[in-house]
N, C-alpha and C positions, 0 to 999 in steps of 0.2 A: 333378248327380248323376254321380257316376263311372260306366264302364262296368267290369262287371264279364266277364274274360274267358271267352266262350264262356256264356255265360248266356243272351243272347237267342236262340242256335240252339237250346238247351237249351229254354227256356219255348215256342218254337214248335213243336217239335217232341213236346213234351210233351203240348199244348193241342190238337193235332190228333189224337193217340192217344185221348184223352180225350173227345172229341167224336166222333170215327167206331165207337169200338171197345167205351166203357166197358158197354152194354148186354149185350157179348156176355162179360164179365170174372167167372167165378167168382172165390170170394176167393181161393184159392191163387196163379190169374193177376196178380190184384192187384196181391198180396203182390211176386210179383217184376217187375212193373211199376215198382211203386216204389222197390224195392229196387234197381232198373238204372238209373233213374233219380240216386237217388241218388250214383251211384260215377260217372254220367256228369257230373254234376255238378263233382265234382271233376276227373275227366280228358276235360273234353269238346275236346280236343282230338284226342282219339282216335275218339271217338266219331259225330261229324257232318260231312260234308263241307264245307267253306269256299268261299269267293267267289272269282272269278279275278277282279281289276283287272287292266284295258292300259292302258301307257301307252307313245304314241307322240309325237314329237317336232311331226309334222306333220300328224298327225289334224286331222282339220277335221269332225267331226263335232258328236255333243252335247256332248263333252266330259266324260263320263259314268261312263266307265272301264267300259260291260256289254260293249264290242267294241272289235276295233282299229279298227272305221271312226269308232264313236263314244269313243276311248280320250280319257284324259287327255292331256293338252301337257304337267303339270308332273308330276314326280314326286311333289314335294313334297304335292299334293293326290293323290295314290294312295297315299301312307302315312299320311294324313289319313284315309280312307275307311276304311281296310282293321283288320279286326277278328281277337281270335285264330282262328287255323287258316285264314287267307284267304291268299292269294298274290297277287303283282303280278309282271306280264308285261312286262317292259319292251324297247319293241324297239332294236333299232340305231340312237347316236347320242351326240352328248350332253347329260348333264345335270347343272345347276350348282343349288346348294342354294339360291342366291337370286338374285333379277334385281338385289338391289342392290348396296352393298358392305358390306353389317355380317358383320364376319369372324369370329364366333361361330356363325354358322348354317351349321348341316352338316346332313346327309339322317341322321336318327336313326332309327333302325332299331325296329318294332314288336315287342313278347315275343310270339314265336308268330305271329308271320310272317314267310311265305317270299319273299324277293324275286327275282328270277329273272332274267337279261338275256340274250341272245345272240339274241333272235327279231328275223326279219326284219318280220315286222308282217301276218302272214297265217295261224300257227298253229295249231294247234287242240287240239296234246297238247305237253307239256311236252319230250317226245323227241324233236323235230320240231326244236327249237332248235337253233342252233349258234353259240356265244360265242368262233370263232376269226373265222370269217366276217361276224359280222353285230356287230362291234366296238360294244360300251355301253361309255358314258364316263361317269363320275362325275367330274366336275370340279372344284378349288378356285379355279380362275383367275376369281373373281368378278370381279378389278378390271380394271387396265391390262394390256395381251395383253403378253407377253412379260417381266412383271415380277414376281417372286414375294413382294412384299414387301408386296402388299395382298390376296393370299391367304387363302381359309378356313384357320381356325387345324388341324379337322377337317374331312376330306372327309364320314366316316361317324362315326357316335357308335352304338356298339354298343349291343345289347340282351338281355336270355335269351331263349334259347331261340328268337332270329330266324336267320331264314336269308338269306346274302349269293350270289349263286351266278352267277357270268357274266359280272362284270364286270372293267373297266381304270378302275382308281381312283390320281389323278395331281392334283398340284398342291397339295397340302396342304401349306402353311406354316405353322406357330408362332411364327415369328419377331418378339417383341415384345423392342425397345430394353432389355435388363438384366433380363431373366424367364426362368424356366425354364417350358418349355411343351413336351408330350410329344403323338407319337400326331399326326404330319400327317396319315397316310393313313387311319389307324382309330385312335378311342380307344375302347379297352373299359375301364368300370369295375365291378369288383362285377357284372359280367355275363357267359356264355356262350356267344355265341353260333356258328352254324355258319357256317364260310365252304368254299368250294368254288370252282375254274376259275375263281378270280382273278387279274388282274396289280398290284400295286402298284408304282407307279412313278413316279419323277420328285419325290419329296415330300419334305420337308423339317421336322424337327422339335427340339430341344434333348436328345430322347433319344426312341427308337423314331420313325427316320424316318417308316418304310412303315405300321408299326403296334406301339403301344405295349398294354400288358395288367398291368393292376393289381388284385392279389387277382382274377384271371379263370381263366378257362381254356377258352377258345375251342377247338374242332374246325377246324382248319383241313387241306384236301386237297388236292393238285394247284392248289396254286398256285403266283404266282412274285412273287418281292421282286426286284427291280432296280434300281440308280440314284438307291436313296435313300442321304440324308443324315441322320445327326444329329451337330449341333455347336454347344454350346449352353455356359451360363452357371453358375454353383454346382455343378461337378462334375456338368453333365450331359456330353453326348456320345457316349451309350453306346447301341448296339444300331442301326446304319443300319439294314437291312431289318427288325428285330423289338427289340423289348424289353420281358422280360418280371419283372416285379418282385411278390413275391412270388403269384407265380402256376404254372400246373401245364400250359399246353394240348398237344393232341396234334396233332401237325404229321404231315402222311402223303404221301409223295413231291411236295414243294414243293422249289423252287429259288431259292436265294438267291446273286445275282451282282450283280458290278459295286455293292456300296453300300457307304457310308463314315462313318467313325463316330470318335470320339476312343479308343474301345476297343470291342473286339466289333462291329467290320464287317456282317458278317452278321445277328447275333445277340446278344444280353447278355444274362444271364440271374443275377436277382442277389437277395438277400433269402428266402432258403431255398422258390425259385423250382425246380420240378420238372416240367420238362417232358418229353413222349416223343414222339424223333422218328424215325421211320424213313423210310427210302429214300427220303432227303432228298441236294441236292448244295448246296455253297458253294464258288463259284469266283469268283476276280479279286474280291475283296472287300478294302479297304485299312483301315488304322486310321491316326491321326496320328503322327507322327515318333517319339511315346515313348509310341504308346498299344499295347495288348498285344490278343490273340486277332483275328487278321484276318479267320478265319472265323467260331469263334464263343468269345466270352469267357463266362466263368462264376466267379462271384463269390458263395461261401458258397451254392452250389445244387448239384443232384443231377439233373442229365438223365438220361434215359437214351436213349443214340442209338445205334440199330441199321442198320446195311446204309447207310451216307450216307456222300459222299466230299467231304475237302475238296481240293480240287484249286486251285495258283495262285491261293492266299491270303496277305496282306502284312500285319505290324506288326514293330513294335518286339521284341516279346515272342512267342512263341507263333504262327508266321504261320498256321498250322492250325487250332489248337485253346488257348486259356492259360484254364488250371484255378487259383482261388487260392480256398484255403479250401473248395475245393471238394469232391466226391464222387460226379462223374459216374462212369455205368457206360457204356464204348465197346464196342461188339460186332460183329463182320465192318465195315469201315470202313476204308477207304481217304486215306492220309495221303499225297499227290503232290505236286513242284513246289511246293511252300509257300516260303515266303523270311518271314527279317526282315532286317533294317537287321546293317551286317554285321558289327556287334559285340553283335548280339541274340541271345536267346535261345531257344532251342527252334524249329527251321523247322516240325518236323509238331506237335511240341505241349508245350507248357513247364507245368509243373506246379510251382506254388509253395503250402509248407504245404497238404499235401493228399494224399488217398488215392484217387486213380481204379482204378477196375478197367478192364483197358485187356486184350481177348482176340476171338483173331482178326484181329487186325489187319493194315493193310500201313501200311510209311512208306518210301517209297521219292522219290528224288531230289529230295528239302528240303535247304534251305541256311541256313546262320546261320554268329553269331559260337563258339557254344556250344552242343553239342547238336545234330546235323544234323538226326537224326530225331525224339530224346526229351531234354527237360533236366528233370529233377530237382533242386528246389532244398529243402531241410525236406520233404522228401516219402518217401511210402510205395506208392508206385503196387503194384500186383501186375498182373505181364504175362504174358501167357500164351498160347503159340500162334501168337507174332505174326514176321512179319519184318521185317529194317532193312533195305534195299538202297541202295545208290549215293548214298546222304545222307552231305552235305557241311557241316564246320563248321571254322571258320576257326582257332579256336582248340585247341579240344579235343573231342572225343568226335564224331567221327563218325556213328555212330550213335544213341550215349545217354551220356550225362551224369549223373554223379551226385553232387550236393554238397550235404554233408550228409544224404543222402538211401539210406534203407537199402529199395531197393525187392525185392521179389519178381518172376523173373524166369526163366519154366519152358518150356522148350519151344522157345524161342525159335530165331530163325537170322538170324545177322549176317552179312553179304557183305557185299564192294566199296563199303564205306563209307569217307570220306576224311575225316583232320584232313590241311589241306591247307597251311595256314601253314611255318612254318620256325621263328623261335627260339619254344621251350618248348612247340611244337604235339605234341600226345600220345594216342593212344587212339583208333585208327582205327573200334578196333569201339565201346569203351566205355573211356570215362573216369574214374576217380574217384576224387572229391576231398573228403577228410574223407566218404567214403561204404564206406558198407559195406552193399551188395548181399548177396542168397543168390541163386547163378542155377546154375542146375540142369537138366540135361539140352539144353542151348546148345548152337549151333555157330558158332564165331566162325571165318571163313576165306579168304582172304585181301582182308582189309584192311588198309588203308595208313594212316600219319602216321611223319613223323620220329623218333617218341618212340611205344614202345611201339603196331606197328604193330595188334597184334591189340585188347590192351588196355594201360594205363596206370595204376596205382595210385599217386597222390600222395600219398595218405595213407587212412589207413581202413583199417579190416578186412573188403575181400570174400572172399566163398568160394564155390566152384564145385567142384560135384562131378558126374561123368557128363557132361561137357559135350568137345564134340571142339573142339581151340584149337589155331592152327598156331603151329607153334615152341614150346608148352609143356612139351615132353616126358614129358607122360603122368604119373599118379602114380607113384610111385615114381623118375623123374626129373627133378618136376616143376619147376617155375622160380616159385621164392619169391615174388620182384617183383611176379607178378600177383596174389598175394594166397593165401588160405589153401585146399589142399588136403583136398578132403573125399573124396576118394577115386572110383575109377570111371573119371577123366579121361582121355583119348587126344587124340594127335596125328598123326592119320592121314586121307591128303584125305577129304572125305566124299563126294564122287564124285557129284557135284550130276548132273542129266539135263541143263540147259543154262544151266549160272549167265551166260553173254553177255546170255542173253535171261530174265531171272529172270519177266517175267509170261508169258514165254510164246508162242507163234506168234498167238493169239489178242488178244495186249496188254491181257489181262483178268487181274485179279488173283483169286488162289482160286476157279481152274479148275484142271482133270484135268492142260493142258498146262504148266504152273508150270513154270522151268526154275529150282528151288529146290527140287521133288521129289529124293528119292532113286534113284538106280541100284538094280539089282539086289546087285550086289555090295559098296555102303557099308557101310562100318566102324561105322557109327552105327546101321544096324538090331539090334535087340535089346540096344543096347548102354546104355539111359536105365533109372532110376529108376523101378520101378514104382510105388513108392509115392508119388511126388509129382507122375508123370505126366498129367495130363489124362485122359477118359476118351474124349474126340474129337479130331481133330486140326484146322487149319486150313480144310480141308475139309470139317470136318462127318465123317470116316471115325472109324471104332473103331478105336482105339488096341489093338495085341493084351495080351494077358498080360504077355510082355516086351518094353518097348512099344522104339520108337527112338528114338535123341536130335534134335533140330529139330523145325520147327515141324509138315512134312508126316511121315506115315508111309506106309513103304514099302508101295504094290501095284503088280501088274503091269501097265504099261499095258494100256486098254482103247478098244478101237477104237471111233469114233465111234455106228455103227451097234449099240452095245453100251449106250445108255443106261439102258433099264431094268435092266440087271445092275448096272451102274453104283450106279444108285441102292438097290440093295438093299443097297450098303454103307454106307449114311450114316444 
């Protein structure tokens, strides 16, 4: 007979009401006796408290899981025990899903329980843990030590509505002779579960090294993906630290570094896959020679990734971010140091057939063959708010790139961006080619290439109106070449507070000290669109009435010791 979840706390707890109390029960009492009964039923999860299991590695007690003197040895017989709404305690160690080597058994996780690691083995409240110090291992290295190749396929096999929370989950290989096989570190299918103060690491899969997610959508917080692998067979390869295929989870300041993938390093996200992730980092994360998104690829999905920085991310395509078919929305996010291969595309983030909303942003010091900061290829991005700094592209566009691609483009500020080649290198700030952009209220100044140092028109029809452009000589002067005059335009320095240092003494991007703010005396306050202007700036500041052109609007500095004035502008 199945057990049915939360039912036996339910029947006991019911049986003893009923026996101590029913003498004293008018019917009205009854009535809602049964009536709470009832809805406990359904959510008795909420309802009654659950069982703590321990399990410790070297308990020598009953082996019983009621204490840690008397805790479990294996894990595997604490998730065996343990019923909805119960927990297990696991202390510092490790533990492998089976003493044998049959490479299908992984620690499967229970619906409606919580599993817990980081206790030293003397506990008594859950807060008393610590999962830096008292390191729990979840292991795949069932076989030969140092050999990944007779590895659990899964370390964990997820479940709804279970709780993962404290552990370093490592060794999980898929690797079968000519098979695709996903999810080393965790496979969720058709399940939800929560993770929490996890490391995934070291694991190895044909697609979603650390953890793969299929029609799921997991909670996962403060965790970290490292050093995994996917590289695999029938167009796998995709997502080293995560991959998620048509699924939605929300990820919440996790760190994904150092993992390696045929595409989407960090991350893949593919199959009208919608995930949301905030104050999230991906650094040093690679793809293979021709594979795209070093940090994180997205293919026919719609992230939405808020306040996360990719920093010192590598591919072929995209070393930051490669968007195809996609329709992620990007918001305060930081694009640094990214690279691709040096006839590649897009260093902070390459966008093929697709419309990102890409606001607030920074792309500063990425490098590629095309595209330093931004490539556009069939694309319609809408940018807004954002800056390009010191982004390098070998060929063309410096900053941003546009081919074939007619993107929206408001607020923005282009500096010291470089097409740094020699023959036919063009469009320091922006390139474009068979493109035809709207960019409106821009500051493009001084940027460098051989060819069309500010921008570059090869073919298309862009237009720019209200935007400050060195050497365009303003409307009514203006210079054909770049493309078409919609009126408002100047050519006059915009008198940056310290473009040397564009994040600032602080080397923080979208703070008060930004040396991409305006002077007091800029040409470019009051001087933007009000109608098309943003209603906040980079900052989060209100934009005035007549607002200014770039990404920051002009206030007077404010002295440290001035934060909450400060923030009464935002």
């Amino acid at each position: 007979m199945s057990r049915i979840p939360g039912w036996t706390k339910v029947s006991k707890a019911v049986g003893w009401a009923l026996a101590h109390q029913i003498q004293y029960l008018s019917l009205a009492l009854r009535f809602v006796l049964f009536a709470g009964v009832a809805v406990c039923a359904q959510h008795a999860e909420l309802a009654w408290a659950g069982v703590i299991h321990h399990v410790k590695a070297d308990a020598t007690g009953a082996k019983n899981g009621q204490s840690w003197a008397d805790a479990y040895t294996d894990l595997q017989a604490g998730l065996a025990a343990a019923e909805w709404g119960d927990e297990i305690w696991v202390a510092q160690g490790t533990y492998k899903p089976t003493t044998g080597t049959l490479r299908t058994v992984s620690f499967v996780l229970e619906a409606g329980v919580g599993l817990y690691g980081g206790f030293a083995g003397a506990e008594t409240a859950l807060g008393q843990r610590n999962w830096t110090t008292n390191a729990t291992v979840l292991s795949g290295n069932i076989g030969t030590a140092g050999s990944a190749a007779d590895n659990s396929y899964h370390v964990v096999t997820g479940a709804d509505l279970a709780v993962l929370d404290g552990f370093t989950i490592t060794g999980g290989d898929t690797y079968v002779s000519g098979s695709s096989n996903y999810g080393g570190g965790m496979y969720n299918d058709n399940c939800s579960p929560t993770l929490a103060n996890c490391t995934f690491s070291g694991n190895w899969a044909s697609s979603g090294g650390g953890m793969y997610n299929h029609n799921s959508s997991p909670t996962v917080t403060n965790c970290t993906f490292s050093d995994n692998t996917a590289s695999g067979y029938f167009g796998g390869g995709n997502g080293g630290g995560m991959h998620n295929e048509s699924s939605s989870p929300t990820v919440t300041s996790c760190m994904f570094s150092d993992n390696r993938a045929t595409s989407g390093g960090g991350m893949y996200n593919s199959d009208d896959s919608s995930p949301t992730l905030t104050n999230c980092t991906f650094s040093g994360n690679t793809t293979s020679d021709g594979g795209a998104g070093g940090g994180m690829g997205n293919w026919n999905s719609s992230p939405t990734v808020t306040n996360c920085t990719f920093s010192g991310n590598w591919a072929m395509g995209g070393g930051g971010m490669c968007n195809s078919s996609s329709s992620p929305n990007v918001t305060n996010c930081t694009f640094s140091g990214n690279t691709t291969r040096s006839d590649g595309y897009g260093g902070g983030m390459y966008n093929v057939n697709c419309s990102p909303t890409v606001t607030n942003c920074t792309f500063s010091g990425n490098t590629t063959g095309n595209g330093g900061g931004m490539h556009n290829q069939g694309s319609s991005p809408t940018v807004t708010n954002c800056t390009f700094s010191s982004n390098t592209a070998t060929y063309g566009g410096g900053g941003m790139i546009n081919e074939s691609s007619s993107p929206d483009v408001t607020n923005c500020t282009f500096s010291s961006n470089t097409a740094s080649g020699t023959y036919g290198s063009g469009g320091g700030g922006m390139y474009n080619y068979s493109g035809s952009p709207t960019v409106a209220n821009c500051i493009f100044w001084d940027n460098s290439a051989p060819l069309g140092a500010e921008i570059l028109k090869n073919s298309g029809t862009p237009a720019f109106s209200h935007c400050d452009i060195k050497g365009c000589g303003g409307s009514g002067a203006w210079d054909a070449a770049l493309g078409t005059d919609g009126g408002g335009n100047i050519a006059a320095d915009p008198r940056f507070l310290a473009p040397a240092t564009p994040a600032g003494a602080d080397g923080l991007w979208r703070t008060r000290d930004d040396g991409l703010r305006l002077r007091s005396n800029s040409p470019c306050i009051g001087a933007a669109d009000p109608a098309v202007a943003p209603q906040k700036d980079i900052l989060g500041l209100r934009r005035n009435t007549i607002p200014d052109i770039g990404a920051y609007e002009y206030y007077p500095i404010v002295p440290a010791t001035a934060d909450p004035v400060w923030r009464l502008f935002r």
